[in-house]
ZAKE-254851 format. One line per 10 residues: number of its first residue (from 1); their letters; for each residue x, y, z of N, C-alpha, C. Coordinates in nm, 3 decimals, padded with zeros to 5 digits. Each point is the difference from the previous one (the first is absolute). Layout:
NUM> a> X,Y,Z,X,Y,Z,X,Y,Z; ...
//
This chain:
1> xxxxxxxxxx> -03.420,-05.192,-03.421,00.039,00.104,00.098,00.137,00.058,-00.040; -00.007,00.079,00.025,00.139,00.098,-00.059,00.106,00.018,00.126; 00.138,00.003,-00.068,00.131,-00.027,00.118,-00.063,00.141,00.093; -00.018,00.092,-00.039,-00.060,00.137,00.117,-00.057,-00.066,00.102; -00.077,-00.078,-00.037,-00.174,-00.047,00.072,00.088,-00.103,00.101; 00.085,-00.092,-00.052,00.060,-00.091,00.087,00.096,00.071,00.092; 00.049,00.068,-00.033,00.098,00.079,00.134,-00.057,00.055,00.070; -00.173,00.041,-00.009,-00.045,00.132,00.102,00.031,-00.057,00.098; -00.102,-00.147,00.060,00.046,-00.051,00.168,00.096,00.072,00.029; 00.102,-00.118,-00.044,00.172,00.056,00.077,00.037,00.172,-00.037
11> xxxxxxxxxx> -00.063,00.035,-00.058,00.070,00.150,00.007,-00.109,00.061,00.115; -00.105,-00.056,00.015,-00.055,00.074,00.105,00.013,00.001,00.129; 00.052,-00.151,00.006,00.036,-00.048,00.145,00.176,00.047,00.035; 00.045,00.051,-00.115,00.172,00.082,00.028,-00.046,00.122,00.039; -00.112,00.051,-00.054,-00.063,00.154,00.047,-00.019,-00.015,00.126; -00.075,-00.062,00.062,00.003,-00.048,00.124,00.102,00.033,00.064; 00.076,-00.085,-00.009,00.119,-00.047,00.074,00.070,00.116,00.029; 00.036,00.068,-00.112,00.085,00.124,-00.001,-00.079,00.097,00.074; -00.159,-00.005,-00.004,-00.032,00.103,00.068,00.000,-00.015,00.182; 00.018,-00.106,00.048,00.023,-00.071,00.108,00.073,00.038,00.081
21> xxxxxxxxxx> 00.182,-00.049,-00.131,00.072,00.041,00.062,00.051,00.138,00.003; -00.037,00.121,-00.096,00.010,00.160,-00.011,-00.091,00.023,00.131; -00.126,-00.021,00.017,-00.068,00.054,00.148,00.077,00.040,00.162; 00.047,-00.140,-00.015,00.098,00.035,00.135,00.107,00.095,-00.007; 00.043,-00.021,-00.123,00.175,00.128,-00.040,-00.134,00.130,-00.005; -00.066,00.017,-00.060,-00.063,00.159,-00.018,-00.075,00.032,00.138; -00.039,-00.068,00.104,-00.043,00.017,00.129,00.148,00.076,00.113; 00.105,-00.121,-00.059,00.123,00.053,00.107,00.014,00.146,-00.001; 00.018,00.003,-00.195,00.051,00.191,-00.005,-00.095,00.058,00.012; -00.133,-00.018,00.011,-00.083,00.126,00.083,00.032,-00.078,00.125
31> xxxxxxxxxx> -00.020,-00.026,00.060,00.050,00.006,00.157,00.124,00.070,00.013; 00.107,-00.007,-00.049,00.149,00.026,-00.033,-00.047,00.150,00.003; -00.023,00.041,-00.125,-00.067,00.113,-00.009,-00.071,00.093,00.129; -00.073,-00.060,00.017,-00.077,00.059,00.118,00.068,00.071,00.106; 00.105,-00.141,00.065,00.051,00.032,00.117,00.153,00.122,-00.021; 00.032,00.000,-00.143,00.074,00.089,-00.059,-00.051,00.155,00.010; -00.130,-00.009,-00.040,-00.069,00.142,00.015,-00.063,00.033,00.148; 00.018,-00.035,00.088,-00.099,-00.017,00.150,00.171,00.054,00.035; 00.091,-00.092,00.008,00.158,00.037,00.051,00.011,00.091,00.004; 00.027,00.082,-00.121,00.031,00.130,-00.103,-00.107,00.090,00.070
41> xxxxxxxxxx> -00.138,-00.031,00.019,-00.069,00.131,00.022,00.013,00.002,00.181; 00.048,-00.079,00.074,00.026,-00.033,00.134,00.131,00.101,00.021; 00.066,-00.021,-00.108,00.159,00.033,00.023,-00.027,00.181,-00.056; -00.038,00.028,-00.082,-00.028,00.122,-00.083,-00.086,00.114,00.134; -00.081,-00.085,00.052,-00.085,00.072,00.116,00.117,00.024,00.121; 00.062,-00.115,-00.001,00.100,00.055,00.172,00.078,00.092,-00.011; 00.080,00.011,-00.210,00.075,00.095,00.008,-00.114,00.158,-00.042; -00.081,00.000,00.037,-00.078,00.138,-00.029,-00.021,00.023,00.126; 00.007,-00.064,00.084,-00.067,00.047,00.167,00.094,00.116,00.038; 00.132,00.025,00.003,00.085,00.105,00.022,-00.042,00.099,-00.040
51> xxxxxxxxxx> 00.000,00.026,-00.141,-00.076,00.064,-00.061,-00.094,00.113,00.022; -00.124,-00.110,00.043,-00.105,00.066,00.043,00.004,00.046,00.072; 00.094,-00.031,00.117,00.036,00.045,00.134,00.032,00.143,-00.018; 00.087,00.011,-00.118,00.069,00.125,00.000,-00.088,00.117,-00.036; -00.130,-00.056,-00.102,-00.078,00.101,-00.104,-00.090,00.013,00.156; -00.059,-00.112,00.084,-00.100,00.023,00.060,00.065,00.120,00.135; 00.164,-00.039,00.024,00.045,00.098,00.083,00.006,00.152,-00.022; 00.045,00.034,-00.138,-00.017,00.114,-00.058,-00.107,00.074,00.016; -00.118,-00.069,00.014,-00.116,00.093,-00.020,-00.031,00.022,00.159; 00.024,-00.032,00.075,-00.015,00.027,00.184,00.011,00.118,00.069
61> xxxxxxxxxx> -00.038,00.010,00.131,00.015,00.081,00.087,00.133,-00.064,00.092; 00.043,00.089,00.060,00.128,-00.095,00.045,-00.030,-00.117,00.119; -00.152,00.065,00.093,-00.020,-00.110,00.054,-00.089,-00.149,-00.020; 00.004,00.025,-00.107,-00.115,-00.138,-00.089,00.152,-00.063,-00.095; 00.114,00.022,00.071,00.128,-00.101,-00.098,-00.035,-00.155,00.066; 00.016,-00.022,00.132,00.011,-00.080,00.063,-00.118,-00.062,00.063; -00.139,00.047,00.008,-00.128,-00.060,00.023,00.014,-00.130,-00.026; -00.067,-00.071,00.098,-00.028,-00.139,-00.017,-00.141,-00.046,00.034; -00.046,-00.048,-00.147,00.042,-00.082,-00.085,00.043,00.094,-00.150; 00.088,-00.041,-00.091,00.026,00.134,-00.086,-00.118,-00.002,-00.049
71> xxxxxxxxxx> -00.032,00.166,-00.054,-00.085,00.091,-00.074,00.072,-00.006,-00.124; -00.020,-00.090,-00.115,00.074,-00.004,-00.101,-00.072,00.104,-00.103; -00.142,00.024,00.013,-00.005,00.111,-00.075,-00.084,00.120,00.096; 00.094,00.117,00.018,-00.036,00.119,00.109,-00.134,00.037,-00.048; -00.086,00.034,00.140,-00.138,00.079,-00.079,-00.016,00.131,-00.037; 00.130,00.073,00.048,00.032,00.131,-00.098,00.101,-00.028,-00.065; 00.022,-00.037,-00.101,00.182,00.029,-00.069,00.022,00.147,00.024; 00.154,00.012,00.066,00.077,00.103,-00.045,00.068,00.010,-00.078; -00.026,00.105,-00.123,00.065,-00.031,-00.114,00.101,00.158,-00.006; 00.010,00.030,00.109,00.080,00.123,00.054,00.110,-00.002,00.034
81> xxxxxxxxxx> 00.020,-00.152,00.082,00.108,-00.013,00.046,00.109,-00.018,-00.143; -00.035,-00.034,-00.088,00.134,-00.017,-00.113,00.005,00.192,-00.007; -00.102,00.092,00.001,00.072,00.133,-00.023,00.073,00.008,00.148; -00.008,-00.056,00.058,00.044,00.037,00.183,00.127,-00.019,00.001; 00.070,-00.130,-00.125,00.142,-00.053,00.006,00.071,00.109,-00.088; -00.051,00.102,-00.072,00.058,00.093,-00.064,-00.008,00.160,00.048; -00.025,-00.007,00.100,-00.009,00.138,00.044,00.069,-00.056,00.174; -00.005,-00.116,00.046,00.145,-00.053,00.113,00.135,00.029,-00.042; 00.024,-00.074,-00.123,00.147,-00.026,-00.064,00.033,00.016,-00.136; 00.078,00.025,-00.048,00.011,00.013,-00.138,00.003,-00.116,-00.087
91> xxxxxxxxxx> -00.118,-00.021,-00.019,-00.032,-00.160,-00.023,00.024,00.036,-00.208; -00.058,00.092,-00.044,00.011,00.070,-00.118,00.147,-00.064,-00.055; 00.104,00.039,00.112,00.154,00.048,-00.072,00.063,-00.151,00.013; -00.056,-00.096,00.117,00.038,-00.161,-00.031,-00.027,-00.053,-00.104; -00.147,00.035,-00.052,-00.037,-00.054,-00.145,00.086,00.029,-00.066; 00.024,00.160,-00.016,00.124,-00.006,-00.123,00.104,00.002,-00.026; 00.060,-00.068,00.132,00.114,-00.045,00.065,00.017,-00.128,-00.046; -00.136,-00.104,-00.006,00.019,-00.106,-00.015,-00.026,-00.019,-00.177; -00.052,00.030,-00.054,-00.037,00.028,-00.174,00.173,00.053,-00.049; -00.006,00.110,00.077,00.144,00.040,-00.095,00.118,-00.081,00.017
101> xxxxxxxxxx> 00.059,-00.064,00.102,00.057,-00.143,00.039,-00.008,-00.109,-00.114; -00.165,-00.033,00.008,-00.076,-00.136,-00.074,00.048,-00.016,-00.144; -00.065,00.151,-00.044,00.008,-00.042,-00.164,00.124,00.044,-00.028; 00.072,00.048,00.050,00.166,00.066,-00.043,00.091,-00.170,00.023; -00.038,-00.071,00.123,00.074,-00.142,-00.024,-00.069,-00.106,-00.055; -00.144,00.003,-00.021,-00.076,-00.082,-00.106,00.065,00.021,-00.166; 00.013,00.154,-00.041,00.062,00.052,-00.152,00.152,-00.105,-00.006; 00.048,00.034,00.115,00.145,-00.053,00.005,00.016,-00.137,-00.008; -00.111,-00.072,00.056,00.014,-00.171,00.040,-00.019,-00.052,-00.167; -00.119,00.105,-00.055,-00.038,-00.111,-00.085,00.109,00.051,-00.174
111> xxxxxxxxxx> 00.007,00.138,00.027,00.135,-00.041,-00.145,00.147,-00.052,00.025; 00.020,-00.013,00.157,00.131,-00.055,00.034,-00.053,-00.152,-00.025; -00.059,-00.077,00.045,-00.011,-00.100,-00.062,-00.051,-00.055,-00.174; -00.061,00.096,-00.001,-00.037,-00.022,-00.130,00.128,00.003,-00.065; 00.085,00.061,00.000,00.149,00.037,-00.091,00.082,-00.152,00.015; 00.020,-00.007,00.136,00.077,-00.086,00.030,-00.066,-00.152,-00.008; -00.133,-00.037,00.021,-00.018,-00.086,-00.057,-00.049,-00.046,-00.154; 00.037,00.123,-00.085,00.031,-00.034,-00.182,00.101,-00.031,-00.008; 00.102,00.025,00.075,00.164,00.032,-00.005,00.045,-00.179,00.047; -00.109,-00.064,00.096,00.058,-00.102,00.051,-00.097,-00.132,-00.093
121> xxxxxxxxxx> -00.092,00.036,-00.049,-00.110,-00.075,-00.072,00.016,00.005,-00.176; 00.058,00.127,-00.079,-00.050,00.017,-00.145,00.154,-00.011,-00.068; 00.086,00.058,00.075,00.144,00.026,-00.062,00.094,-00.132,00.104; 00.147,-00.015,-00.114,00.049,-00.070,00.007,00.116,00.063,00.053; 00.073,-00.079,00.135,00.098,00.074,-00.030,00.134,-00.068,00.110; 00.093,00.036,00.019,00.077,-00.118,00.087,-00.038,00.005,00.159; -00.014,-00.086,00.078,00.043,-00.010,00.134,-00.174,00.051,00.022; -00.121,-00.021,-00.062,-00.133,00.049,00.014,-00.063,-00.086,00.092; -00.007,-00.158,-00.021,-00.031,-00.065,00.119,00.082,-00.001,00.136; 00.107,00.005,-00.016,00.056,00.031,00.143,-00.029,00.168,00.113
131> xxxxxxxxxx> 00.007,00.114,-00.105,-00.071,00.091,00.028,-00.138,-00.027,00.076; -00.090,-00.082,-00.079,-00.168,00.001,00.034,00.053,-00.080,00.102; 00.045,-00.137,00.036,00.015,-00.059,00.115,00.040,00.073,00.117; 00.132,00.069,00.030,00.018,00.099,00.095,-00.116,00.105,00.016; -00.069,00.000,-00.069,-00.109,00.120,00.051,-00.128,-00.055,00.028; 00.005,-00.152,-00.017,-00.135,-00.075,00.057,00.046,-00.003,00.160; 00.165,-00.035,-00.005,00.061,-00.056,00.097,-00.018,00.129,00.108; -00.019,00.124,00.007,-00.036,00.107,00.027,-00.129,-00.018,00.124; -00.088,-00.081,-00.068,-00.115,-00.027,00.068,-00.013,-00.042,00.102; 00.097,-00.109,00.049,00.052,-00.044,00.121,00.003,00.107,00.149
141> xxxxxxxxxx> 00.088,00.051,-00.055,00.041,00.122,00.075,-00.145,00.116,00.055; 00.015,-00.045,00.110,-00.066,00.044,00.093,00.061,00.208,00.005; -00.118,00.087,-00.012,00.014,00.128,-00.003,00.083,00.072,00.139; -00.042,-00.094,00.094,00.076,00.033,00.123,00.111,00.060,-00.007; 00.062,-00.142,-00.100,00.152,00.005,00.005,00.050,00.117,-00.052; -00.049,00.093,-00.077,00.058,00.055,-00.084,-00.085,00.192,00.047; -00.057,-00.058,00.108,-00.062,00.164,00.077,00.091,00.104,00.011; 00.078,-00.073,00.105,00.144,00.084,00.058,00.057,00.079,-00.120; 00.108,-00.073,-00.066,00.058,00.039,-00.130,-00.064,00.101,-00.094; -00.165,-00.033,-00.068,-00.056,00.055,00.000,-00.009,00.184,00.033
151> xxxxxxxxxx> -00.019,-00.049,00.099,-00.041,00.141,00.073,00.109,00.097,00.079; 00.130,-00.056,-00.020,00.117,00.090,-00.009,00.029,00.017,-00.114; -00.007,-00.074,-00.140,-00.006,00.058,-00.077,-00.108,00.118,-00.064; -00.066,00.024,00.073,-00.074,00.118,-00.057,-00.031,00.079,00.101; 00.094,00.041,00.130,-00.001,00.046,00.076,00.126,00.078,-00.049; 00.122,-00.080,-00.073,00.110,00.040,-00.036,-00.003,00.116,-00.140; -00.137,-00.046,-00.095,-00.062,00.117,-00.111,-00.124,00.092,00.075; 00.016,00.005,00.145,-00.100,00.083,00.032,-00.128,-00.011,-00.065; -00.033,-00.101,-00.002,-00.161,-00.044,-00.005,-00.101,-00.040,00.099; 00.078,-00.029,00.127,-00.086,-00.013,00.104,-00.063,00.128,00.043
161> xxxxxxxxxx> -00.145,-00.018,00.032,-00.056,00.139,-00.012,-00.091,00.024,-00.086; 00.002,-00.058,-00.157,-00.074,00.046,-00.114,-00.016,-00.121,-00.057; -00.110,00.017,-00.111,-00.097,-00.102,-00.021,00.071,-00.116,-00.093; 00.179,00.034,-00.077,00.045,-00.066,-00.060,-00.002,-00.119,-00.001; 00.038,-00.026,00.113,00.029,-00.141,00.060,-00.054,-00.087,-00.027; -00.177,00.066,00.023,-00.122,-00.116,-00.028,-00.035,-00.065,-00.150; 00.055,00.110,-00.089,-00.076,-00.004,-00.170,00.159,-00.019,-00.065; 00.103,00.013,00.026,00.120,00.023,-00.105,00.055,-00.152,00.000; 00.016,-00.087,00.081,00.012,-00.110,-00.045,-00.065,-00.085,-00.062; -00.126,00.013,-00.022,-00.073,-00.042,-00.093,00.001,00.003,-00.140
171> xxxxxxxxxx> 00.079,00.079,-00.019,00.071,00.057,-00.164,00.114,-00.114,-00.042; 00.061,-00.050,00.125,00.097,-00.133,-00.046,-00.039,-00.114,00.000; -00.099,-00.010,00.022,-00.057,-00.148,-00.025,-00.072,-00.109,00.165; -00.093,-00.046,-00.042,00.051,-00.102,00.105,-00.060,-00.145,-00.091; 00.074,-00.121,00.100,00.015,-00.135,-00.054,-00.119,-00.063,-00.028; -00.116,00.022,00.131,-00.100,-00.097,-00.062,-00.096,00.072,-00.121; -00.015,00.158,00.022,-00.029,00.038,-00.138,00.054,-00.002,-00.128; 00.172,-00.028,00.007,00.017,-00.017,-00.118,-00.021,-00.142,-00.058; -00.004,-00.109,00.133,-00.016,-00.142,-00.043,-00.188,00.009,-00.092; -00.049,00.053,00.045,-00.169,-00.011,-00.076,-00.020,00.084,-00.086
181> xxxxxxxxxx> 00.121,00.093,-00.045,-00.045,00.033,-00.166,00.131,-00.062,-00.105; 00.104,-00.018,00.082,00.096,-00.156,-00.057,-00.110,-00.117,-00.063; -00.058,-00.044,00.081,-00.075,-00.154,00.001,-00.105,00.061,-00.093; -00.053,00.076,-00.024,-00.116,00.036,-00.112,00.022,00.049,-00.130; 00.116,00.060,00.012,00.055,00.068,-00.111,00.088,-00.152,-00.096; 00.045,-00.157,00.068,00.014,-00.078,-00.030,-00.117,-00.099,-00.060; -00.127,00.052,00.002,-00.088,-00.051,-00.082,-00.024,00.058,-00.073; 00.015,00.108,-00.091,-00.004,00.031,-00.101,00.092,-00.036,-00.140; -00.044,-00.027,-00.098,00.091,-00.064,-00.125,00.137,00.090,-00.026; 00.117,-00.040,-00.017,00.081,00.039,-00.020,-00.017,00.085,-00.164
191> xxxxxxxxxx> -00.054,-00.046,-00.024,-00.014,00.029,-00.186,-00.064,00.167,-00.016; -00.050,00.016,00.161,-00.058,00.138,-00.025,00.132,00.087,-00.002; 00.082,-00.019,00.055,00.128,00.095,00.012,00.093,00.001,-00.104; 00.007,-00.121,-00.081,00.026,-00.041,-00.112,-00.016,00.073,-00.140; -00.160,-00.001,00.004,-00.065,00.057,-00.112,00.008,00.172,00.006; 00.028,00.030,00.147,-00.010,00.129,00.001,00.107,00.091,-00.020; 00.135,-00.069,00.009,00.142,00.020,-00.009,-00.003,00.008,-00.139; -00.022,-00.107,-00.071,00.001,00.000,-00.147,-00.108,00.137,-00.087; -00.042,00.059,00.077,-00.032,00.102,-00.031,00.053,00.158,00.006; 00.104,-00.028,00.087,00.109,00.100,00.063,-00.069,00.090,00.137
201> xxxxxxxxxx> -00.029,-00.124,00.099,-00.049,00.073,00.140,00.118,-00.030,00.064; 00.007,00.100,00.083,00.127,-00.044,00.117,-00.063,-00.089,00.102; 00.086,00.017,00.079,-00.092,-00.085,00.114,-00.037,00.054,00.112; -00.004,00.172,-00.001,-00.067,00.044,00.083,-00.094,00.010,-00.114; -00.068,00.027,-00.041,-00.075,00.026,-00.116,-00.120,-00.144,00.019; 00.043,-00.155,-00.023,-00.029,-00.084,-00.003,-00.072,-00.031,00.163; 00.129,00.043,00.111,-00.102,00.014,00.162,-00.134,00.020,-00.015; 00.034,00.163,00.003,-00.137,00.098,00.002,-00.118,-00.060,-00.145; 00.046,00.020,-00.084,-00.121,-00.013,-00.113,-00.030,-00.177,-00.029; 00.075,-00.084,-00.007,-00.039,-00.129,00.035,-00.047,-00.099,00.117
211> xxxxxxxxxx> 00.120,00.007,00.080,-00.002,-00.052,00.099,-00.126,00.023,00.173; 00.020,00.146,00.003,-00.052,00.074,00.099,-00.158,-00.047,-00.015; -00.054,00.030,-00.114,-00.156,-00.019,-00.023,-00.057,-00.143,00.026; 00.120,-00.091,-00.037,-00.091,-00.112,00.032,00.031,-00.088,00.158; 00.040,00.085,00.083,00.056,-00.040,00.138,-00.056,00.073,00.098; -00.153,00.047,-00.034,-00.082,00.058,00.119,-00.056,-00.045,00.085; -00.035,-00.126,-00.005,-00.033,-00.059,00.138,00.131,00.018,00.057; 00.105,-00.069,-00.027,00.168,00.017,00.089,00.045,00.126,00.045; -00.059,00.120,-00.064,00.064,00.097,00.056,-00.131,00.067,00.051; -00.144,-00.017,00.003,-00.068,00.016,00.098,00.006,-00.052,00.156
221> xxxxxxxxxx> 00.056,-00.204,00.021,00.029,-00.032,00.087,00.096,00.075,00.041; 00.144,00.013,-00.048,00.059,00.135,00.039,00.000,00.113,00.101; -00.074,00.063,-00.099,-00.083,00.116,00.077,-00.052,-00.039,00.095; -00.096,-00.064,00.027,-00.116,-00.020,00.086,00.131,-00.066,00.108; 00.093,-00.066,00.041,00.093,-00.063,00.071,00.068,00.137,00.036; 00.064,00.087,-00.042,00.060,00.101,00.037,-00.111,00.150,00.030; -00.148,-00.004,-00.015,-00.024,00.073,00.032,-00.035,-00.040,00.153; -00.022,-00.113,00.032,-00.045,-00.064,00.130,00.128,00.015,00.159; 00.117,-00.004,-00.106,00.111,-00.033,00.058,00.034,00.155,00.088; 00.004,00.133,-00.152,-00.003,00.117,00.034,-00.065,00.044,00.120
231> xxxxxxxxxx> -00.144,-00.026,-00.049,-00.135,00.072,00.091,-00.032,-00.087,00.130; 00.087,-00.116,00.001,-00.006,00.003,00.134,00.146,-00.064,00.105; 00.090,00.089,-00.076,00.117,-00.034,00.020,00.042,00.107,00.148; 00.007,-00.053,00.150,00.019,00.011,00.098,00.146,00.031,00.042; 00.086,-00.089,00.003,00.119,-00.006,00.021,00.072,00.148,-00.024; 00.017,00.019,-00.125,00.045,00.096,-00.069,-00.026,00.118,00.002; -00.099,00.058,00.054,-00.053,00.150,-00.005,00.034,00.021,00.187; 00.004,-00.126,00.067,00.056,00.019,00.076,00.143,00.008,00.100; 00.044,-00.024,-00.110,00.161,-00.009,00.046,00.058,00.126,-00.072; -00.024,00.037,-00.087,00.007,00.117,-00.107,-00.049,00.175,00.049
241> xxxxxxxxxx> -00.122,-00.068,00.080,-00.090,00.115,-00.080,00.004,00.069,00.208; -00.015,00.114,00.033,00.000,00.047,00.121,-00.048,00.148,00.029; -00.042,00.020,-00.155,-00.119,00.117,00.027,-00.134,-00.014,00.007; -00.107,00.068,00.120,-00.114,-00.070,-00.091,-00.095,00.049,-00.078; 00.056,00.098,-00.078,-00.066,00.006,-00.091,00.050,-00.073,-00.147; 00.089,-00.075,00.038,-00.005,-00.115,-00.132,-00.006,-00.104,00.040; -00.082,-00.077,00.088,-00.066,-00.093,-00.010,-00.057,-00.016,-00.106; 00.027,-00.187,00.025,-00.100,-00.069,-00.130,-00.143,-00.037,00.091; -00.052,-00.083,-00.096,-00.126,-00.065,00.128,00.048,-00.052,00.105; 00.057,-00.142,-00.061,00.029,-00.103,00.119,00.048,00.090,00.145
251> xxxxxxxxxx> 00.139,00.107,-00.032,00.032,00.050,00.129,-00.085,00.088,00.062; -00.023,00.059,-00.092,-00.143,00.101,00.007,-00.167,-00.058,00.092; -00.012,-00.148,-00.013,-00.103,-00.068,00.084,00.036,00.007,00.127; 00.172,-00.039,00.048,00.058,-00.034,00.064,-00.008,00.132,00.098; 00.062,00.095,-00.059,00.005,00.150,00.079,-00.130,00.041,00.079; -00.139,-00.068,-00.103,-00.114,00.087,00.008,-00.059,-00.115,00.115; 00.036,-00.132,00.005,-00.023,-00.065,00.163,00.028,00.027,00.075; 00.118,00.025,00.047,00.081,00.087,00.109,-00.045,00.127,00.061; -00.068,00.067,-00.094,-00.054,00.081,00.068,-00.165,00.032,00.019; -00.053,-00.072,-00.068,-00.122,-00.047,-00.031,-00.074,-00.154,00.108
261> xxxxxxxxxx> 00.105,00.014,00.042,-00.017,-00.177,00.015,-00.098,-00.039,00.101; -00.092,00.107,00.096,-00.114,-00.037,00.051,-00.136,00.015,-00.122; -00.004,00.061,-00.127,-00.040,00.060,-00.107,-00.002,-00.095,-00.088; -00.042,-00.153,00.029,00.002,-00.078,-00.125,-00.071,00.010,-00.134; -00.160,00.068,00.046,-00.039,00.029,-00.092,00.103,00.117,-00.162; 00.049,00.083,00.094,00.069,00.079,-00.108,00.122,-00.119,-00.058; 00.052,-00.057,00.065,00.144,-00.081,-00.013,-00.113,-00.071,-00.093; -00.088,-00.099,-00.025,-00.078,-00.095,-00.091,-00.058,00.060,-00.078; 00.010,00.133,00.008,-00.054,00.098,-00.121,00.135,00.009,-00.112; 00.111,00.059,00.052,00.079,00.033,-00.065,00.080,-00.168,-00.059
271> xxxxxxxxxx> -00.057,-00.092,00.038,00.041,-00.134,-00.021,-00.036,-00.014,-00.136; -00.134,00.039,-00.016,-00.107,-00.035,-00.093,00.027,00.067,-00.104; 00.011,00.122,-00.019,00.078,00.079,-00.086,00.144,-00.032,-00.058; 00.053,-00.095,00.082,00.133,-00.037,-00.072,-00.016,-00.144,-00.086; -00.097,-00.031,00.061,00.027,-00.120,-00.071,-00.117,-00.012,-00.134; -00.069,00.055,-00.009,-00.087,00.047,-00.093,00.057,00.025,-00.127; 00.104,00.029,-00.067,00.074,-00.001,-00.106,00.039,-00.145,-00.039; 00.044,-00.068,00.128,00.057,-00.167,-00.046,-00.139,-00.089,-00.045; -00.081,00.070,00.091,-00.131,-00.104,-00.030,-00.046,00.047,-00.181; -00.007,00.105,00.008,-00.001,00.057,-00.183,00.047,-00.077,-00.109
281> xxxxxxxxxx> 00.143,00.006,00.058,00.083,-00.029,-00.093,-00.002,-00.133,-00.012; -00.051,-00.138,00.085,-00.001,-00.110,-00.030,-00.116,00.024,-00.071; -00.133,00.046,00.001,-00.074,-00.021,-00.044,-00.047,00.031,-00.149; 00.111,00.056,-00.062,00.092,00.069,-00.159,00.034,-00.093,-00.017; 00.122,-00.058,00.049,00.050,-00.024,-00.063,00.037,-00.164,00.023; -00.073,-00.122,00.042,00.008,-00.109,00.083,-00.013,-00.058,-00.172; -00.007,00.044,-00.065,-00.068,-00.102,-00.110,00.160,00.000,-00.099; 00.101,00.123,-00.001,00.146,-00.014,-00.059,00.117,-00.065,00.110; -00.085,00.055,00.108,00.130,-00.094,00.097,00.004,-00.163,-00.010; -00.142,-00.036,00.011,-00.004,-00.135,-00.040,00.077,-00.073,-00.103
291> xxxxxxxxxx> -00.052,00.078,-00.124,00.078,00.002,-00.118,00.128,-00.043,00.044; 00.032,00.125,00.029,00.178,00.028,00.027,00.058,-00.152,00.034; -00.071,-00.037,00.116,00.056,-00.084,00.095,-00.016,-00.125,-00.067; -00.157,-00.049,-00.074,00.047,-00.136,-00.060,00.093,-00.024,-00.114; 00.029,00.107,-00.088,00.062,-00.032,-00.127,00.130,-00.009,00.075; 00.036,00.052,00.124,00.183,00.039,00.002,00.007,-00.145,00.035; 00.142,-00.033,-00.036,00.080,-00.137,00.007,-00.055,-00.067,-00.113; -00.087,00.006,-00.067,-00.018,-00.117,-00.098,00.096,-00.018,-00.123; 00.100,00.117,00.005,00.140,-00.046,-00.102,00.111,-00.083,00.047; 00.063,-00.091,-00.054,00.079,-00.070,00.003,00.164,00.049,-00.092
301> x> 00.000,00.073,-00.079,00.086,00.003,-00.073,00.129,00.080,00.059
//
């Protein structure tokens, strides 16, 4: 008999064994599993119920808002009432109230950080970590604090009134965007800036044509963080803004309840229409934000 022939037993009865004890571990994680996906689709459904509320309100007569038990899907849709919110209010001139705002401080968020975090990540230079620390240290600081001041200072350049206010600071930076193209722009090899210098690039040169291309998830998260911030940035269009024909959305929803406000159907019409761009835009672009978000922090240096 051959040494093969003498080990089968015991190797068959370790097959065994191992398969014994793997059964119970591969039973847990589908169970594990299971109750992971049942959670998730439990949790995914409660946050859609609003939602529906809003799409199923939109399509109504004004007295089928409040019927009980809800009519979640109407047996006529009105698909009139969204032209009904544009011939009430100048629903037209909020959109491009809120777009021209958006991408004018989205442009600004993402090369102000982009600059400043090459400046704090690729180049060397004195007093650079203490710099980046005071401007993490930034984060702390609650916006409150800094409303007042704020807003006499640009009351004092005559900007209260006009759309400055909302898009021009975005051109100087802010902290947690510059911290997530800092932290990404630190995983890339130093040797690329290296090799590219030794070729006679400057280092704006080296930004844009090296650097920039391979930091698109980071400056998609970016974007996608400051376009969210813009387009549905409340505070600000209202402390600023006191004509109404430059309303953004958010104040612009706000205005159009007030006077609308037995009129839910139109108010959940014009809801639907605003938020219809955010739902878009996650659905673009969920696959670079991700990106964005797991690679940042993984540098140490």
């Amino acid at each position: 008999m051959s040494f093969a022939q003498q080990t089968t037993p015991s190797a068959a009865l370790g097959k065994g064994a191992n398969a014994s004890i793997l059964r119970p571990a591969r039973l847990r994680r589908t169970l594990g599993r299971t109750l992971l996906y049942f959670f998730m689709t439990v949790l995914g459904i409660t946050f859609t119920v609003p939602l529906a509320w809003v799409i199923s309100t939109s399509l109504k007569l004004p007295g089928q808002v409040f019927i009980q038990p809800i009519q979640w899907i109407p047996a006529e849709p009105r698909w009139s009432n969204y032209l009904e919110v544009f011939k009430q209010v100048p629903f037209e001139r909020f959109i491009f109230n809120s777009f021209y705002v958006t991408v004018l401080g989205t442009l600004g968020s993402v090369a102000s950080s982009v600059t400043v975090g090459f400046a704090l990540s690729r180049l060397r230079w004195p007093g650079r970590n203490i710099v980046f620390a005071v401007l993490m240290a930034t984060l702390m600081l609650p916006g409150i604090v800094t409303l007042l001041p704020v807003f006499i200072m640009f009351k004092q350049i005559q900007w209260v009134g006009t759309f400055y206010p909302l898009w021009v600071p975005a051109w100087f930076g802010g902290a947690f965007y510059i911290f997530l193209i800092r932290q990404y722009m630190m995983t890339l090899p130093i040797e690329l800036d290296e090799a590219a210098r030794i070729d006679g690039a400057s280092n704006f040169r080296i930004l844009w044509q090296v650097i920039v291309p391979l930091c698109g998830p980071a400056i998609a998260s970016v974007a996608i963080f400051s376009f969210l911030g813009h387009y549905n940035d409340f505070m600000g269009p209202l402390i600023y803004i006191s004509d109404n024909s430059m309303y953004t959305l958010p104040v612009g929803l706000l205005w159009i309840q007030g006077r609308f406000g037995n009129y839910w159907h139109l108010v959940m019409a014009a809801s639907m229409m605003s938020i219809t761009p955010i739902i878009a835009l996650f659905f673009v672009a969920q696959r670079y934000f991700v990106q964005g978000i797991q690679f940042t922090g993984l540098a140490g240096r």
